[in-house]
N, C-alpha and C positions, 0 to 999 in steps of 0.2 A: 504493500500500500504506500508507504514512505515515496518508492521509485515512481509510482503512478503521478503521487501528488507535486512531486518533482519535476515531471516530466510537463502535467500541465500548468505550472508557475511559469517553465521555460516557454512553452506555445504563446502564455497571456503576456510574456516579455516581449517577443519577437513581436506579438501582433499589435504591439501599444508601441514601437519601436523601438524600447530600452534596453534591448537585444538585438546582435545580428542575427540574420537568418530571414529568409522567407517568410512573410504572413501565410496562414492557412489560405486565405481568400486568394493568393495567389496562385498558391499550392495547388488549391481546387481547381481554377481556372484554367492552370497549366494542363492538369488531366481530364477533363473535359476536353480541353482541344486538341491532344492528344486521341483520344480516341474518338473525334471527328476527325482526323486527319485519318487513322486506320479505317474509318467505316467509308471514308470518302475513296483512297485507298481501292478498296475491295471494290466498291462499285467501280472505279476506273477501269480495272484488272476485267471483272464481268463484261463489260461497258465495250472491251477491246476484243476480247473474246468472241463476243455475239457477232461487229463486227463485219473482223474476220472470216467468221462462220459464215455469215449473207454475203459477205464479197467472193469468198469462193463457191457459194452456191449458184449467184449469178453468172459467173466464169464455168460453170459447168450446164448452166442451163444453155439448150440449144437454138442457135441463133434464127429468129423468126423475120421476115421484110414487113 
């Protein structure tokens, strides 16, 4: 318990600034966007995938006049 209470003395330091370190609020907002960057990411990857996928479908569809 000692180390918990410890631990958040240091969080309420940084976050009032009479500490260095990162505010939480920052903290938060970094992984947040962090993992809109991965989930933005992923849809790219799909995004190129698919595509791909339709551009060589149409390179194999047979040429009509």
């Amino acid at each position: 318990v000692p180390q918990t209470l410890h631990e958040w003395v240091k969080k309420a330091e940084v976050d009032s600034g009479k500490r260095a370190g990162v505010p939480t609020e920052v903290a938060d907002k970094v992984k947040a966007l962090e993992r809109e960057v991965r989930e933005l990411r992923q849809a790219n990857e799909i995004l190129r995938k698919a595509s791909a996928y339709f551009a060589q479908a149409e390179l194999d569809r047979p040429f009509r006049r």
